[in-house]
C-alpha positions in Angstrom: 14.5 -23.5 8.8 17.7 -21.4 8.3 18.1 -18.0 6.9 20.9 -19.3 4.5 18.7 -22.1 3.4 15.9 -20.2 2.9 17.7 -17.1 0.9 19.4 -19.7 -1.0 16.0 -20.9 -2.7 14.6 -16.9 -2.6 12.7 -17.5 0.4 10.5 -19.8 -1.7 8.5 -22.4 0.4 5.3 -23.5 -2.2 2.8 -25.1 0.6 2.8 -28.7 0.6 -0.4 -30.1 -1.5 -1.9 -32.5 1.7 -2.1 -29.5 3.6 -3.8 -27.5 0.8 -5.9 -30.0 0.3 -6.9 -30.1 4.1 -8.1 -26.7 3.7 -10.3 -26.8 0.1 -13.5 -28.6 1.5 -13.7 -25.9 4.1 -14.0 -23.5 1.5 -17.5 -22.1 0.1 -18.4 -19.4 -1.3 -21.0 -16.1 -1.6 -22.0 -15.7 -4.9 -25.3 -14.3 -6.5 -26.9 -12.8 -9.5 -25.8 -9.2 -8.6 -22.2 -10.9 -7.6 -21.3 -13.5 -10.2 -17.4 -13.2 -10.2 -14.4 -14.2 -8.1 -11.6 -12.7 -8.2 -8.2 -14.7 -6.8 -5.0 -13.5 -6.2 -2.1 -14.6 -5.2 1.0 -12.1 -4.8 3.8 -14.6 -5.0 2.1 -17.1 -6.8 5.5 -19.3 -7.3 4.4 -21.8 -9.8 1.0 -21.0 -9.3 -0.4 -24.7 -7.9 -1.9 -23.1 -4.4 -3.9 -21.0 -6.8 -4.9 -23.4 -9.5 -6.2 -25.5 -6.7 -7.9 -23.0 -5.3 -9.8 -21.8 -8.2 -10.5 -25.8 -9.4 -12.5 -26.6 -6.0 -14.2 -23.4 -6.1 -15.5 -24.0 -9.7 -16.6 -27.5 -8.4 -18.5 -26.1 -6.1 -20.2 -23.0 -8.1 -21.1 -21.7 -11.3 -19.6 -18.4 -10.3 -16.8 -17.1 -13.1 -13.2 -17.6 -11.1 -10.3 -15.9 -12.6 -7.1 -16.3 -10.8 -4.5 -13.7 -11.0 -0.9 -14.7 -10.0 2.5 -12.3 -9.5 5.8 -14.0 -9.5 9.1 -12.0 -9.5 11.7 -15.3 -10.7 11.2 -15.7 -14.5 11.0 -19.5 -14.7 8.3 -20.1 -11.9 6.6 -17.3 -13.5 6.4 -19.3 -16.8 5.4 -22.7 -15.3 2.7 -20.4 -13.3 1.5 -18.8 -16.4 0.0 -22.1 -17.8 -1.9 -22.6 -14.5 -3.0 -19.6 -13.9 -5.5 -16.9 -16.2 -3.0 -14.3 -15.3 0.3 -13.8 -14.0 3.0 -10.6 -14.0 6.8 -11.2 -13.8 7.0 -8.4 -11.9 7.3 -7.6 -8.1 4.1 -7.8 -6.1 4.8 -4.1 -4.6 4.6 -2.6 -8.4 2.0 -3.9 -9.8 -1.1 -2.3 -11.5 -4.5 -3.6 -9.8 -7.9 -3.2 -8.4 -9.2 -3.7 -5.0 -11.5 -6.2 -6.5 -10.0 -9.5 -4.9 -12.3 -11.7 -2.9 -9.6 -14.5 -1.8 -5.9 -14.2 -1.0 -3.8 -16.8 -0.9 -0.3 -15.5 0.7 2.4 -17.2 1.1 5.4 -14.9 1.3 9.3 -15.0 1.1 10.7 -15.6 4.6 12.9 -13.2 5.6 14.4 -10.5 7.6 14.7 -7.8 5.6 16.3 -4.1 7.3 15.2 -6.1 10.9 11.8 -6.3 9.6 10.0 -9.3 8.6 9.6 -9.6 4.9 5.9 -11.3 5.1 4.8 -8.2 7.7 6.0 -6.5 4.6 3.7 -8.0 2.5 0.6 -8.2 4.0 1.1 -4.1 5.2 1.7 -3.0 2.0 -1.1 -5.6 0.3 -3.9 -3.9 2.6 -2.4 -0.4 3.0 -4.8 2.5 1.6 -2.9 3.0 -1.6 -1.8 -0.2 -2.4 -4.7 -2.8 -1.2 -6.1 -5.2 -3.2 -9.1 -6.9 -1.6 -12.8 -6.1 -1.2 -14.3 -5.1 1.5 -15.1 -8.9 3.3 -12.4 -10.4 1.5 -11.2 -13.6 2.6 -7.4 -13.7 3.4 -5.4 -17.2 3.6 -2.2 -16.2 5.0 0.4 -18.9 5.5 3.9 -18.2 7.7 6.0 -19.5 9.8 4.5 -19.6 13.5 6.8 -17.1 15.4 6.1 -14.4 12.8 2.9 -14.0 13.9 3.8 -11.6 16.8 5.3 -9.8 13.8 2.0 -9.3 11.8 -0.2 -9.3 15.1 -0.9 -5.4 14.4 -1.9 -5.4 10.9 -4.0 -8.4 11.2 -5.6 -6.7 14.5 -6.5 -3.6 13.2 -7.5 -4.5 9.7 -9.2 -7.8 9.5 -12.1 -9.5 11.9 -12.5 -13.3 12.5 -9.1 -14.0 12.7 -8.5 -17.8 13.2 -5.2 -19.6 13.0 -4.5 -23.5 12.1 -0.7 -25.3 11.8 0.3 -27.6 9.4 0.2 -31.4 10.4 2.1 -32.9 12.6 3.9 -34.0 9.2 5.0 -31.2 8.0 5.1 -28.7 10.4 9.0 -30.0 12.0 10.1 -28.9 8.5 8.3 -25.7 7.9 7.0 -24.3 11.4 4.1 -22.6 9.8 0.8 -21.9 10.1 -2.2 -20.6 8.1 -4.1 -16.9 9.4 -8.0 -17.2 7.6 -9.4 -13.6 8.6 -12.0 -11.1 6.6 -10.6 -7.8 5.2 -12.9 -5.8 7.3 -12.6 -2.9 10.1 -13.0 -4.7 13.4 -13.7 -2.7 16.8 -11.4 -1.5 18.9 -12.1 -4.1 21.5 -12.1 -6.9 19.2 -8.1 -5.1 18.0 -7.0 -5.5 21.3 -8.1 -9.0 21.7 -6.6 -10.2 18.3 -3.7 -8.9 18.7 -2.9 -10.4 22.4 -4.0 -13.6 21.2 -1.6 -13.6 17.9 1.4 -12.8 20.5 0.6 -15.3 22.3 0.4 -17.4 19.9 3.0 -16.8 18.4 5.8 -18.2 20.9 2.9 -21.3 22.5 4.0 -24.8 22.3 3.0 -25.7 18.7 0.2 -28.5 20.1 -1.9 -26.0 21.5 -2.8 -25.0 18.2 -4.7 -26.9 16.3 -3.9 -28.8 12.9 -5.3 -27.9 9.6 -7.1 -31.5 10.1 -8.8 -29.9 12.6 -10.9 -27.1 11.3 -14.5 -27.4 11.6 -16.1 -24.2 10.9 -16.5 -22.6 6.6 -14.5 -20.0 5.2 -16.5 -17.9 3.1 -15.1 -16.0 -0.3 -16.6 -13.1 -1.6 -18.3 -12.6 -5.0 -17.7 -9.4 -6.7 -20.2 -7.6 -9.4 -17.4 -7.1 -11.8 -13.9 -8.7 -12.9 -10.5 -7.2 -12.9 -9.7 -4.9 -15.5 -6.5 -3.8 -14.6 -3.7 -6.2 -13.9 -0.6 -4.4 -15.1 3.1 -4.9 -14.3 4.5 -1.9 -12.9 7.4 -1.3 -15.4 7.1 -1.4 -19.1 6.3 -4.9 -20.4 7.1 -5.4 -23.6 4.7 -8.7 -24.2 2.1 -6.2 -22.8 2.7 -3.9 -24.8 2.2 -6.1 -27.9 -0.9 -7.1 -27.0 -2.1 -3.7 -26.2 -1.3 -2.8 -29.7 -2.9 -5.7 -31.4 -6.1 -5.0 -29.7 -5.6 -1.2 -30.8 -6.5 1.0 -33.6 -3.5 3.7 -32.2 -0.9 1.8 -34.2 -3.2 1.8 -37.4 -3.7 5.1 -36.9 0.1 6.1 -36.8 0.7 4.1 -39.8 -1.8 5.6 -41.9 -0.1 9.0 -40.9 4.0 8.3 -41.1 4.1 5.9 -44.2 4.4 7.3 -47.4 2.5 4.6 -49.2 -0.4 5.6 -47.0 0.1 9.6 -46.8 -1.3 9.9 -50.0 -4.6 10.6 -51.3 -5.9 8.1 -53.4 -8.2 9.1 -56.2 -10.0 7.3 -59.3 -9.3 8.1 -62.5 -11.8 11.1 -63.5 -14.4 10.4 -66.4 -13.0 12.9 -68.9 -9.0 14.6 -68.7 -8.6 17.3 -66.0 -8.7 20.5 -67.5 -6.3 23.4 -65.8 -8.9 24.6 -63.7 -9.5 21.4 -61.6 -5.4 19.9 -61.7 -5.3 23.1 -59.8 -8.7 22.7 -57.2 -6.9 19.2 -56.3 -3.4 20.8 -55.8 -5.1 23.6 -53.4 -7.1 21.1 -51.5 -4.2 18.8 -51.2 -5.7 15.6 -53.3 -2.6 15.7 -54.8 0.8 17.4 -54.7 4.1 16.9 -53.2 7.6 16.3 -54.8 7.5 17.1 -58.4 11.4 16.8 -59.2 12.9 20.4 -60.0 10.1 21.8 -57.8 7.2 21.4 -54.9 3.6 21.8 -55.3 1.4 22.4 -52.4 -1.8 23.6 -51.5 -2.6 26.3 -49.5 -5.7 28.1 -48.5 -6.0 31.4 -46.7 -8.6 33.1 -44.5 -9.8 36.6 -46.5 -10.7 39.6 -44.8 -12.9 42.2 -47.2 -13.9 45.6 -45.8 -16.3 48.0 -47.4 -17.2 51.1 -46.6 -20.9 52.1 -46.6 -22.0 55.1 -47.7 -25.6 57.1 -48.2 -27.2 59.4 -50.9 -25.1 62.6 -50.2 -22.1 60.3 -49.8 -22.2 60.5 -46.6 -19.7 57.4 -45.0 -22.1 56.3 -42.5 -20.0 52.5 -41.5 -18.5 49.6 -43.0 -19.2 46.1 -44.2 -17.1 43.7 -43.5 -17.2 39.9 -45.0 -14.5 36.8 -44.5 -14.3 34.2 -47.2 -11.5 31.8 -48.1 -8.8 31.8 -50.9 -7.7 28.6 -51.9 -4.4 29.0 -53.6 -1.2 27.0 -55.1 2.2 27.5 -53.7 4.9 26.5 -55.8 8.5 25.7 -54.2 11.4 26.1 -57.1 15.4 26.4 -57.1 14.4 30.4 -57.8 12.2 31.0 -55.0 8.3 30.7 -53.7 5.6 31.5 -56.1 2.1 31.4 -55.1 -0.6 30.9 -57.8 -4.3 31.9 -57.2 
């Protein structure tokens, strides 16, 4: 496969269905009471069919809740993705807003050399790094690429995942993509058992291609992992505006706001009283603010004020012997005119 030919198409190689479907019925799952959700994600979903299929053979299988979560950076795929997937983010896979909560990962990166380093070591580094991972502890990685890269990601899969097996596609398809698929766990292996996946990987890596075997040969189960609760973040990492809508609709912020700024709703509304308002309650409303405002040549407002009394105590023979002091509020009408402030109490 060329470089030009592959940056030409964005480094975008969607796994061919046969061998995805050579890899479903070796898929099971462990799911319980305590564990009733899996969570699937796929980083660079493309059009999100590796995922769909995924999810559909695991809910034929279980009556575990699947949700499938897909990120796709090229705005058309993302929109053909986003009718087979629960979620996907147009965003890229490096930015996004998530939870370590994931117990499958299908990845099938963008080949690439990017800066002399391989854009799928890239991925799966950053994907399982301590601030960015997204998997649960015994999370079940599916991590497809092209068969020489794997001396590339031979030290992140070594010191970061145990169990690490690796298939190639069929004698098909694998003249026209070269590529393999790593099934490891998301879990801390020993040191001796680093050493020993990483010197197989490398050796893998440049082997004669029918030493390792096809997808059509796997034999042993592949086990995903349940998690006690779903994802509730799955953000884009810049501002989304179709996000942002949805955010609000589901809000009582924006209710709020417009309650506060708009006129029609800034002011207070009253019922008529049962008899006319005499002088003496137009101006309890004014102070308290019922009512107010604009009133042509001049404002009306409210205002009320914190009152400080102080009296002095003193005995029989007059005697000043200390003071009493008391706070009470003044309510009180300020009035705004051409001629200046007046303040009525």
């Amino acid at each position: 496969m060329s470089r030009i030919a592959s940056q030409s198409k964005g480094g975008y190689y969607p796994t061919p269905l046969k061998e995805l479907q050579l890899i479903l019925p070796h898929l099971a799952v462990n799911v319980s009471e305590e564990t009733p959700f899996i969570n699937a994600y796929d980083p660079c979903c493309g059009e999100g069919e590796a995922l769909h299929y995924l999810a559909e053979h695991i809910k034929s299988k279980t009556k575990a809740e699947v949700t499938t979560y897909g990120v796709e950076l090229e705005r058309t795929r993302c929109e053909t993705a986003a009718a087979a997937l629960n979620h996907v983010v147009n965003d890229g896979y490096e930015t996004v807003r998530t939870e370590s909560k994931y117990g499958v990962m299908w990845l099938n990166p963008p080949y690439d050399d990017v800066f002399k380093e391989r854009t799928e070591l890239v991925f799966l580094r950053t994907l399982t790094s301590t601030s960015k991972n997204v998997l649960q502890q015994g999370a079940l990685l599916m991590f497809c690429v092209p068969q020489h890269v794997l001396k590339d990601c031979a030290p992140i899969l070594g010191s970061r995942f145990k169990d690490v097996k690796v298939y190639r596609f069929t004698d098909e398809n694998f003249p026209i993509y070269d590529q393999v698929v790593v099934f490891a766990y998301f879990k801390k292996p020993t040191y001796q058992e680093q050493r020993e996946t990483i010197k197989k990987l490398r050796e893998l890596s440049s082997v004669n291609p029918s030493i390792i075997p096809t997808l059509e040969q796997i034999e042993e189960t592949f086990y995903i992992s349940a998690h006690k609760e779903q994802i509730e973040l799955f953000r884009a990492g810049k501002l989304n505006m179709a996000e942002l809508a949805k955010d609000l609709e589901n809000s009582s912020v924006l209710t709020e706001f417009t309650k506060r700024v708009c006129p029609d709703n800034d002011r207070a509304i009253m019922k008529s009283p049962v008899l006319p308002l005499k002088p003496t309650h137009v101006a309890i409303a004014v102070a308290s603010g019922a009512i107010g405002g604009n009133l042509g040549n001049h404002i009306v407002s409210g205002v009320t004020k914190r009152v400080t009394n102080v009296q002095q105590l003193y005995d029989d023979e007059g005697k000043n012997y200390g003071e009493k002091v008391s706070q009470f509020y003044n309510s009180a009408v300020r009035v705004f005119t051409p001629n200046g402030i007046h303040e009525l109490n």
